[in-house]
N, C-alpha and C positions, 0 to 999 in steps of 0.2 A: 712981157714974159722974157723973160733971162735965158742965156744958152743953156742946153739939155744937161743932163749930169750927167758923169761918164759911166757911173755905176747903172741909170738908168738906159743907156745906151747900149750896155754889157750884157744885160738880160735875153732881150728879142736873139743876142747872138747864140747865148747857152742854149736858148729852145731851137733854135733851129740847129746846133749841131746835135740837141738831142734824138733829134727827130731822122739826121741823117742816120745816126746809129741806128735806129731800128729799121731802117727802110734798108741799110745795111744787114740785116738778120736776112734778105732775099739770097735769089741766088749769086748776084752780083754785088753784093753786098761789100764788097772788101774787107774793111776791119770788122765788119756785123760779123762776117764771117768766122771768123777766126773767133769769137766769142762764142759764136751758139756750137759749134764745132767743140767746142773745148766744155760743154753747158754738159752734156748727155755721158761725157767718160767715166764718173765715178759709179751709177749704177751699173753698167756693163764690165766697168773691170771686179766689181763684189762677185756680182755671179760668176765669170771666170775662176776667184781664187775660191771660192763654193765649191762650185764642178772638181777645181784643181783637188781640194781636199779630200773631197768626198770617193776623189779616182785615187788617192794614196792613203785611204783609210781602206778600201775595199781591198787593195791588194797586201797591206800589214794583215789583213784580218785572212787574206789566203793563205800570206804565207804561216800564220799560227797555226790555222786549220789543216794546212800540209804535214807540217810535223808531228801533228798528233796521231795521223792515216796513218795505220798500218802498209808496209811495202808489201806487194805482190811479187811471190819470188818471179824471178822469169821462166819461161816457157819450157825450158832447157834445166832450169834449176836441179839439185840434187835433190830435195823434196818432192818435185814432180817425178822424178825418176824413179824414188824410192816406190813412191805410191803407186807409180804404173805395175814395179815388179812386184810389189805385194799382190795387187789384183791378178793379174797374170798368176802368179804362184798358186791365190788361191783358186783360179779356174781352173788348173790344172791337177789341183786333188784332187776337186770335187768329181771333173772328170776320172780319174783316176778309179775315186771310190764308187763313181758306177758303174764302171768296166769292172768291178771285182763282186759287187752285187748280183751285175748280170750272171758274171761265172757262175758263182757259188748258187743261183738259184735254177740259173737255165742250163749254163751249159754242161755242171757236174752231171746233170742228172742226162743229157741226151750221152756224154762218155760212158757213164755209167749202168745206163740201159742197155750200150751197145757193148759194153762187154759183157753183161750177166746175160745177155742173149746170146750171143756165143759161147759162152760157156755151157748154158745150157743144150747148144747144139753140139757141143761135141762133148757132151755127157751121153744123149742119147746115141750117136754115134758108134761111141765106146762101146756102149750095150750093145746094140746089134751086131758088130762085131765078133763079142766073146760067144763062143759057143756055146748053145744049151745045155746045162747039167753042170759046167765050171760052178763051181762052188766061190760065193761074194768074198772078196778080201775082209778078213774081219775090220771090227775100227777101229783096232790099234793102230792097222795100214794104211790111216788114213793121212799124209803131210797136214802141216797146218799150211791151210791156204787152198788145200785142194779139196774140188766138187765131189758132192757124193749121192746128191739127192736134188730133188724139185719140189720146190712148195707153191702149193696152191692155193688161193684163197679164192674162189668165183665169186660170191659176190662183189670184189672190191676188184676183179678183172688182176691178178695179182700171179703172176709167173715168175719163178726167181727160184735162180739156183743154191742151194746148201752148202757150204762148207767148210771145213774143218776150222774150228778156233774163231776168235772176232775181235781179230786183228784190224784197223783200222787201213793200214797200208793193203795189206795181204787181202781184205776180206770187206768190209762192210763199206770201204770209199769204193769199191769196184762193182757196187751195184748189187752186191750177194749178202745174204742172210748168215750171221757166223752159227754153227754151234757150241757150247758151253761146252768144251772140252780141257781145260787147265788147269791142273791142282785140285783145290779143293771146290773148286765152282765147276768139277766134270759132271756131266748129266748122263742121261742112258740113250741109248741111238730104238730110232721106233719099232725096231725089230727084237728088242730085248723082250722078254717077257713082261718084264715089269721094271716099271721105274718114269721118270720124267726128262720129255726131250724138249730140251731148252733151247730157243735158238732168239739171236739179238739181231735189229735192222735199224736201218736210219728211216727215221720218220719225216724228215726234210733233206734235199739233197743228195746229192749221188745217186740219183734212183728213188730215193723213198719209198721203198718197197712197205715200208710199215705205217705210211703215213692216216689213213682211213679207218685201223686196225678198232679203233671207238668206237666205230660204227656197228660194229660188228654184234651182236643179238644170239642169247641161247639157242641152239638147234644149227645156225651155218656153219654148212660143211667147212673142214680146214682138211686137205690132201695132202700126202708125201708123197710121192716118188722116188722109188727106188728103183737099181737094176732089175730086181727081182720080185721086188709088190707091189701095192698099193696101199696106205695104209690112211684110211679114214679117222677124223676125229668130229665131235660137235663141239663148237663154243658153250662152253660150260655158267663162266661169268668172269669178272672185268676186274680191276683193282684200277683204280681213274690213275691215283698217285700214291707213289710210296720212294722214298730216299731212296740213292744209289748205292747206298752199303747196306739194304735190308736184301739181303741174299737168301734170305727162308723163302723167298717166293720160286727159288730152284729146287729147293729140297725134294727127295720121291716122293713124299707128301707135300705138297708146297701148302705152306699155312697164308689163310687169308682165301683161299681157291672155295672153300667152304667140303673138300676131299677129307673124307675121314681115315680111309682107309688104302692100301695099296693097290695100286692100278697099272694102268696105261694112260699118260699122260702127254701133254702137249702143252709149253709154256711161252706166248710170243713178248720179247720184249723193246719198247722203245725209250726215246725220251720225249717229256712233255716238261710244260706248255711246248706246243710247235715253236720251233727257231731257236730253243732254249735247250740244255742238258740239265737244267739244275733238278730237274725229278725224273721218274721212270713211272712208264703205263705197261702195267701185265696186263695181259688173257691167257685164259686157260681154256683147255679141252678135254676130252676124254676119247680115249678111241671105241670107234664105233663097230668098224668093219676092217679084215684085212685080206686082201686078198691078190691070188699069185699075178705076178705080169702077164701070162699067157693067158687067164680070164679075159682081157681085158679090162678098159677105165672102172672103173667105178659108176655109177649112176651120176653123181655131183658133177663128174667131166664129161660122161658120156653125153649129158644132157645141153651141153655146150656147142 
């Protein structure tokens, strides 16, 4: 056999440095080392620039989504300001408009009862005062504004003074019944012999002396009061509504009364629907009975 060949000599070495190499992959491995070390980088750096992207697509995609949001003004802004004084303003109508609701419904009428109640007391008053047998001021002497009589209505618990004209200042905001005395709408006073005594009330407010007056039914008594008589009448019948310029329901005959002929009469008027003016509610009367103050009430009061 001949000397070995050196190629064949050269083998057994490459396997066994192959073999260090992998025995090299341990932990002491030295150059193994540094192979399997460097084996594992390119999956771990892909996820990296994955994540990397996927964190700078979320925040492009914030920021797009920012600028399309509407801004909240701040807290302070002029729009929060405006908005607060508008509310504010309008809680302070509102309040406003029910402090003038209250008036007009509650409190005219407690003013207005306490003056037509006094007035009525120092009507009678007056009367006790003037000595028996003075002779009554006629009604020409009557101011506008000034008391001259008492009307009564018992069924509707209804006491209220009379007075000249129906003036709203002077007369019907003060809790009192006007009479028709002005021009061509002058009516006759209940002591004339004949003719129709017109007198106008608020139906709402100030007293409402005439607010019920619908209620009211052929045969109940309606009382005057004067210095010097009494002067009864019965509810005769009703007109519900009629315009404010049909003034024939004052006339000495008032037409519509279903009166044919000259009397003594008695004509109340207000306005309707309630809270409204836009129409007017008549009643009428006829007088019943008259009789002197010193008789005494009538039956209708006396029975009171």
């Amino acid at each position: 056999m001949g000397p070995p060949d050196a190629r064949q000599l050269a083998r057994p070495l490459r396997r066994r440095g192959r073999r260090r190499a992998l025995r090299g992959a341990g932990p002491g491995g030295g150059q193994g080392r540094r192979v399997t070390s460097l084996a594992p980088s390119a999956p771990t750096e892909g996820r990296a620039a994955r994540r990397r992207a996927a964190q700078q697509a979320a925040r492009r995609a914030r920021r797009r989504g920012g600028g399309r949001r509407r801004k909240r003004p701040a807290s302070g802004g002029p729009a929060v300001v405006l908005s607060r004084l508008a509310g504010e303003l309008l809680i302070t109508t509102g309040l406003v408009m029910l402090l003038f609701v209250a008036y007009q419904l509650w409190y005219t009428n407690v003013l207005a009862q306490r003056t037509a109640d006094g007035a009525a007391g120092s009507l009678r008053q007056t009367w006790e005062r003037q000595p028996e047998g003075d002779a009554a001021p006629p009604p020409a002497a009557f101011e506008p504004g000034q008391g001259f009589a008492i009307l009564h209505i018992p069924k509707l618990d209804v006491k209220v003074p009379v007075a000249e004209g129906t003036s709203k200042a002077r007369v019907l905001d003060r809790g009192m019944v006007g009479h028709y005395a002005d021009g061509a709408l002058k009516t006759a006073m209940p002591s004339d012999k004949q003719g129709n005594f017109a007198v106008a009330g608020h139906r709402n407010t100030h007293g409402e002396p005439f607010r019920f007056i619908n209620r009211l039914v052929p045969g109940d008594p309606i009382v005057v009061e004067t210095r010097d008589a009494y002067y009864t009448y019965e509810m005769a019948s009703v007109l519900p509504q009629t315009p404010p310029t049909n003034v024939s329901v004052l006339e000495p005959v008032p037409k519509g009364s279903g009166f044919t002929a000259p009397g003594r009469y008695i004509t109340l008027t207000t306005c309707t629907p309630e809270f409204t003016s836009t129409y007017r509610l008549i009643v009428w009367g006829r007088m019943v009975d008259e009789r002197p103050r010193g008789q005494g009430a009538p039956p209708a009061l006396a029975a009171r």
